[in-house]
N, C-alpha and C positions, 0 to 999 in steps of 0.2 A: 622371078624368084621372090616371092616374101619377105619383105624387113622385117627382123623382131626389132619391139619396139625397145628404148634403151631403158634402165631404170629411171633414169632423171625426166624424161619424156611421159612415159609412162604414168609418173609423180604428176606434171604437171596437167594430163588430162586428166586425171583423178581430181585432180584440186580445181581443175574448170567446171568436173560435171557436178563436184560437190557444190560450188560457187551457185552456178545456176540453179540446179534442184535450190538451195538457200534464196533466191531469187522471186520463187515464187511467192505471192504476196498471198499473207492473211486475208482472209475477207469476214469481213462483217455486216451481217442485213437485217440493220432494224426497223420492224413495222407496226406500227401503230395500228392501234384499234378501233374502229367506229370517229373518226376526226374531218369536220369539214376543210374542204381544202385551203380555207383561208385564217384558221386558228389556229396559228404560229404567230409569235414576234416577227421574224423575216417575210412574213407575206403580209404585214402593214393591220394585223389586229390591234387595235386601242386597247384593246381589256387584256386578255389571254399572255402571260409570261413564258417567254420557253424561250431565258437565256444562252441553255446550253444545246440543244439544237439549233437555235442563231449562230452560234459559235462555228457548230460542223459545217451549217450554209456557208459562212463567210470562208470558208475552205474549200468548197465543192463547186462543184458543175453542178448546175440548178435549175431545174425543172420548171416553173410556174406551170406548165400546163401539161402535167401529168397526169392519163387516167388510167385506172383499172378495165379490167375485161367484164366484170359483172358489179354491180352494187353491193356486194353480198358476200360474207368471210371464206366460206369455204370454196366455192367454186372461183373466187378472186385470187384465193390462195394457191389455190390447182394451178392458175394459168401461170403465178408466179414461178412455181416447181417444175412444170414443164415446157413453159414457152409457148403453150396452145391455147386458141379460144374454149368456151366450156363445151359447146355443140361440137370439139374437136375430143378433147379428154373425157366429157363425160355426164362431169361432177357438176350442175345446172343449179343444184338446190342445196338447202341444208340435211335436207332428210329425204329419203324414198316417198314416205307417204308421214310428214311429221313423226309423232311419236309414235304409230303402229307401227309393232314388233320393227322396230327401227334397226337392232343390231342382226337381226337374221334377214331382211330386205339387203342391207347396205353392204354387207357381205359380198358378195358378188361383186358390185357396182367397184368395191374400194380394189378389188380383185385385179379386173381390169382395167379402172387406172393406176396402178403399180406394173402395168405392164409397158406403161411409155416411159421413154425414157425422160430422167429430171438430173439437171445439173449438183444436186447433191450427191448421185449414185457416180457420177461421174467425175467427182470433187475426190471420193472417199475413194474410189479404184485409182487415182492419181497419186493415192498418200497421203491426202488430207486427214488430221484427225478433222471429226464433224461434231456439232454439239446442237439438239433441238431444245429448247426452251420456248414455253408460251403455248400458243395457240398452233394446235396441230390436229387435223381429223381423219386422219386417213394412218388407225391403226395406232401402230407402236413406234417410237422413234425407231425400232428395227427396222419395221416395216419397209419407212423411209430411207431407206439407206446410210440412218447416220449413225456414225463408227459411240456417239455418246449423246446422253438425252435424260430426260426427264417423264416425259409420257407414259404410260404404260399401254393404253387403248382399251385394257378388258373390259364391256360394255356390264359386266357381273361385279366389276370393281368401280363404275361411273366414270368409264370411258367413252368418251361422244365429241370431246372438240377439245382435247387437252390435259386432262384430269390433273396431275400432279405437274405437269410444266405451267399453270395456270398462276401457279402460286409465285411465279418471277417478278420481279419486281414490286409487288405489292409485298411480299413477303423479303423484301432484301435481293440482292443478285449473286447472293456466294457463288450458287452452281454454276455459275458461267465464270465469275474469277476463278473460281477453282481451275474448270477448265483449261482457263487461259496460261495460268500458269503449266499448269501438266504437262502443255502444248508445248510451252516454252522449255519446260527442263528435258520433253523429248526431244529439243528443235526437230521438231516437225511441224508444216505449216497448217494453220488450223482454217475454219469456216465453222461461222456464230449465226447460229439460226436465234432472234432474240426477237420473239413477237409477244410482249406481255397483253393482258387483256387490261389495259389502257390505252384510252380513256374509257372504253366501253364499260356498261354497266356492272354492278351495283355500283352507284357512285356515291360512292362512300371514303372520301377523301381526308388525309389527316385533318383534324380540327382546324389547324394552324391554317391549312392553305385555303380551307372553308369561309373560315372566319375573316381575311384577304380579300374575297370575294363576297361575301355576303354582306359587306359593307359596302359597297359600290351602288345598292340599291336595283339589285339584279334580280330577275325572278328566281325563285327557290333554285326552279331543276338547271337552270343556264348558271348559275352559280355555283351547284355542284358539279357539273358539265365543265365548267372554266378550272375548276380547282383540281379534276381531272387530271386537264391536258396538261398544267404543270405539275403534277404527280409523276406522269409518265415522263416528261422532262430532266425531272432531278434523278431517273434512274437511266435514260440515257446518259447524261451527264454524269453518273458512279461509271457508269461501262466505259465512257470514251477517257474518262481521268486513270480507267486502269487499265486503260492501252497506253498513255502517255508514261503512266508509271514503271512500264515493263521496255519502254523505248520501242514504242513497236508504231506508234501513230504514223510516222514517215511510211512503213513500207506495209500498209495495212488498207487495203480496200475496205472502206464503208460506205454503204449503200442505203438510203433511207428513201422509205415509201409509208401509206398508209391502206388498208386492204379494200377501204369504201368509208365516204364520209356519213356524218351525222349531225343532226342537229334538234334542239329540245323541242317539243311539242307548243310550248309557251310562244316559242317566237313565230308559229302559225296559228295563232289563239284566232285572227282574223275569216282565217278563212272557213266557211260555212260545214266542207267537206270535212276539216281534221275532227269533227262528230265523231265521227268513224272509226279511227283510230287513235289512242291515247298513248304509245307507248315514244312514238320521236316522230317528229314534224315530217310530213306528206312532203314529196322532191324531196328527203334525204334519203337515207339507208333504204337501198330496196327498190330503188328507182333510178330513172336514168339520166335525171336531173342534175347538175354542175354539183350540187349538195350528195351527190350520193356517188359518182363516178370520177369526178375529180381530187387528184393528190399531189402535192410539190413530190417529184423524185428526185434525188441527189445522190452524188458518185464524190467521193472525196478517195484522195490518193495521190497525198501528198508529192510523195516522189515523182510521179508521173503527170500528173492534170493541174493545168493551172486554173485557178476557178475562175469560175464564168458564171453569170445571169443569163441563159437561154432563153429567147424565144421559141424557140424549136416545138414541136408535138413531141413528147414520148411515151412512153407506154409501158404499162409494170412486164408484159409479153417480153419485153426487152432488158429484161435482169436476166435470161439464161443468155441472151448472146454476147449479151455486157462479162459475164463471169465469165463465161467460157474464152472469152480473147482475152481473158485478164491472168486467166491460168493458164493457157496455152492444151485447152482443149479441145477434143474434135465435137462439136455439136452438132445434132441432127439437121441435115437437108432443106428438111421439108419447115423448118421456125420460123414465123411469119412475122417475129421481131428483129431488130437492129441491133448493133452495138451501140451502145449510147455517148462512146466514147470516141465515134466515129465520125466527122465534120462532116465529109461527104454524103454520107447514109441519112444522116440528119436533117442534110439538105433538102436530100433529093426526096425524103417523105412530104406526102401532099398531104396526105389525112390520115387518122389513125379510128375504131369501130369499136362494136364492143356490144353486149344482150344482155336483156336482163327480163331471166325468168321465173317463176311463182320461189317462192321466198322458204316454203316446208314441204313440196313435193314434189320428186323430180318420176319420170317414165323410164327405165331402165330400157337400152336401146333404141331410144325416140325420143332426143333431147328437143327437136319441138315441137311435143305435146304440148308444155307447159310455159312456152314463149311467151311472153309479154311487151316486151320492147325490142327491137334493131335500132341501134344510132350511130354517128359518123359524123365527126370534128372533121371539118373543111378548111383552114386558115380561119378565117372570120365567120364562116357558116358553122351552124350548127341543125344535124337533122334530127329527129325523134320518131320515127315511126312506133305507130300504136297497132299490137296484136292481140288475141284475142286465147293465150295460150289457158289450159284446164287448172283449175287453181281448187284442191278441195279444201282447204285450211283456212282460218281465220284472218292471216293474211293476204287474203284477197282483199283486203279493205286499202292497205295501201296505193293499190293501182287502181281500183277498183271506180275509182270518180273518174279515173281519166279515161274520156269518152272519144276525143280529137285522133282520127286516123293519123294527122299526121303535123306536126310542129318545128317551125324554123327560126331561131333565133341568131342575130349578130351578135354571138358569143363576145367578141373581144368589146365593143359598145356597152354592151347588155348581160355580163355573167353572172346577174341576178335571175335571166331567164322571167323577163316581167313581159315581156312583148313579143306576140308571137306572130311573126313576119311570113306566115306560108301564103297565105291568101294574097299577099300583095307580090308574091316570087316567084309563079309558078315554075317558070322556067328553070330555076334555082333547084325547086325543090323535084323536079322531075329527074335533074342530074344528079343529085344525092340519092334520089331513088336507087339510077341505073346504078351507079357505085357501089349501094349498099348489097345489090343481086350482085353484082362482080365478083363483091368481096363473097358472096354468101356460096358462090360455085364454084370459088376456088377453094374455099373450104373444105367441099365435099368433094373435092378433090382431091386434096390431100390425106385426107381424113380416108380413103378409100385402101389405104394398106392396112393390114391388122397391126397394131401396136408389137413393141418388140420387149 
């Protein structure tokens, strides 16, 4: 026979499932634009000020050796939304074929990666409100699944990587306080998509923090470059002061990453090759070098994580399975990242991978046409294989001197990447070889069901 349940009973699972649904923690993911991985205050820069991202490290579970999937914003940003490498989602390049007829090429391309699944679509079918700000290419904040936004995408209105979310943080961060609040007078729990285009280019920094650095006796463009990173600083630092403001910091996941690093063309003045290229220094942005694929990641959450300095490997791949346990969602099977909040998982990672292909033209369907690099962080090893992917665009000059099939550095020794140890390891580098095919057919493995 059936018990009804009693009124007072009945009260009280009411008030448990409302407790919990209230449980669910805010989340915030902010990413940084074009930043090498070692210009922050907390990763031991002399020059470069970024007290109030210091602040959220001294809070957080900390990455030192965190990388991206590509050197590259859009296809770096792919992996972060879905958890896949880019020869898995898609999205390899910035463009189909650079600037020709770029919105009716990309079409498609944007088509089918909106058909895998991303922990934002699955934030917002939760409940979440969701809010895009910054740098976003793939369409409309609709597009993406998120319930509020700033983007529009219409390639007729100068949609291509952002258009009016671009204006974050350079222009003040209302639309995200705004949101924040919203969030809070609907208690309902939110996720902060907050990727301004800092420090990336134009850099064109207020005077005040110009003038800080241009006193130091720094070359023009590292000068503007440093004045930058603290620009982007003082607007993370507005965001996280109006989470404390609103009492939300304790029960508020923030997540920080950078999408690929950078660095000025001045500080490779040396080398014979940067001829070539003038626009940021050869091994940064666009390559597979510690400058171009390395980012400190960090997980702060207060109520839950007590912070830690990590040795560990982790991976931007592993902000969809980091959310997803954090929200108490179901994530897809087949995610070839980790919880980053997981000791074990953490552990047991031996190495972590990651391509990087032609920089303005990707092959729709045949993501390696336009391969360039396969590498793989080993503990201490590090491999680089050189390929030969189709580049029609002007940046081919980036990769473009790098001739060596194949490069091995003692990354933790040498994360300058000054000395290159393959000749004297073969055996070394035959095993990073096998690894990197491991890695590369389980891929295509995966990758073998149609997107959903």
């Amino acid at each position: 026979m059936k018990q009804l349940l009693t009124p007072a009973v009945a009260a009280l699972i009411f008030i448990h499932g409302a407790v919990f649904a209230a449980e669910k923690p805010n989340i915030v993911f902010i990413l940084g634009d074009d930043q090498a991985w070692g210009d922050y205050g907390f990763m031991g820069h002399a020059v470069v000020k970024t007290p109030n991202i210091d602040k959220l490290a001294a809070r957080s579970l900390v990455f030192d050796r965190g990388y991206v999937s590509s050197p590259l914003c859009r296809p770096s940003l792919a992996s972060m939304i879905t958890g896949l490498y880019p020869t898995q989602h898609g999205i390899t390049g910035n463009d189909v074929e650079g600037g020709n007829e770029r919105a009716a090429l990309d079409k498609p391309l944007r088509e089918q990666f909106h058909r895998h699944p991303s922990f934002i679509r699955l934030l917002t079918d939760r409940g979440y409100l969701t809010h895009q700000s910054g740098k976003w290419w793939e369409g409309s904040f609709e597009d993406g699944g998120f319930t509020h936004g700033m983007t529009h995408g219409d390639p007729d209105r100068g949609g291509r990587h952002g258009d009016v979310g671009l204006k974050i943080g350079r222009d003040g961060i209302k639309p995200v306080t705004e949101f924040i609040d919203m969030a809070v007078k609907k208690e309902q729990p939110f996720f902060l998509w907050y990727a301004p285009l800092l420090p990336h280019t134009p850099h064109n920094p207020p005077k005040r923090l110009l003038e800080k650095y241009a006193t130091d006796g720094l070359a023009k463009d590292v000068a503007a470059y440093y004045a930058m990173c603290e620009w982007f600083d003082e607007t993370c630092g507005q965001l996280l002061d109006h989470l404390d403001q609103q009492g939300l910091t304790e029960k508020t996941l923030v997540m920080f990453a950078c999408d690929n690093g950078w660095a000025a063309s001045s500080t490779n003045a040396t080398d014979p090759e940067q001829k070539g290229w003038s626009d940021f220094a050869l091994r940064s942005k666009g390559s597979p070098y510690e400058n171009g694929i390395r980012t400190p990641i960090m997980v702060s959450w207060p109520e839950r994580l007590k912070p830690l300095r990590s040795e560990d490997l982790a991976h931007t791949i592993d902000l969809f399975p980091t959310i997803a346990a954090a929200a108490d969602l179901s994530a897809p099977a087949n995610l070839p990242g980790i919880n980053l909040m997981d000791d074990n998982a953490r552990q047991q990672r031996e190495r972590v991978y990651g391509v990087t292909h032609s920089i303005h033209n990707m092959t729709v369907g045949n993501p390696d046409d336009t391969l360039q690099y396969l590498w793989c962080v080993d503990r201490q090893w590090k491999l680089i294989e050189r390929l030969q992917g189709r580049d029609t665009t002007k940046y081919k000059n980036v990769h473009l001197w790098d001739t060596a099939p194949v490069r091995l550095y003692n990354i933790l020794d040498d994360p300058s990447e000054l000395l290159d140890l393959a000749s004297q390891n073969s055996e070394t580098v035959a095993r990073l070889k096998q690894k990197i095919e491991v890695w590369r057919l389980g891929l295509a493995v995966t990758s073998s069901d149609e997107p959903k």
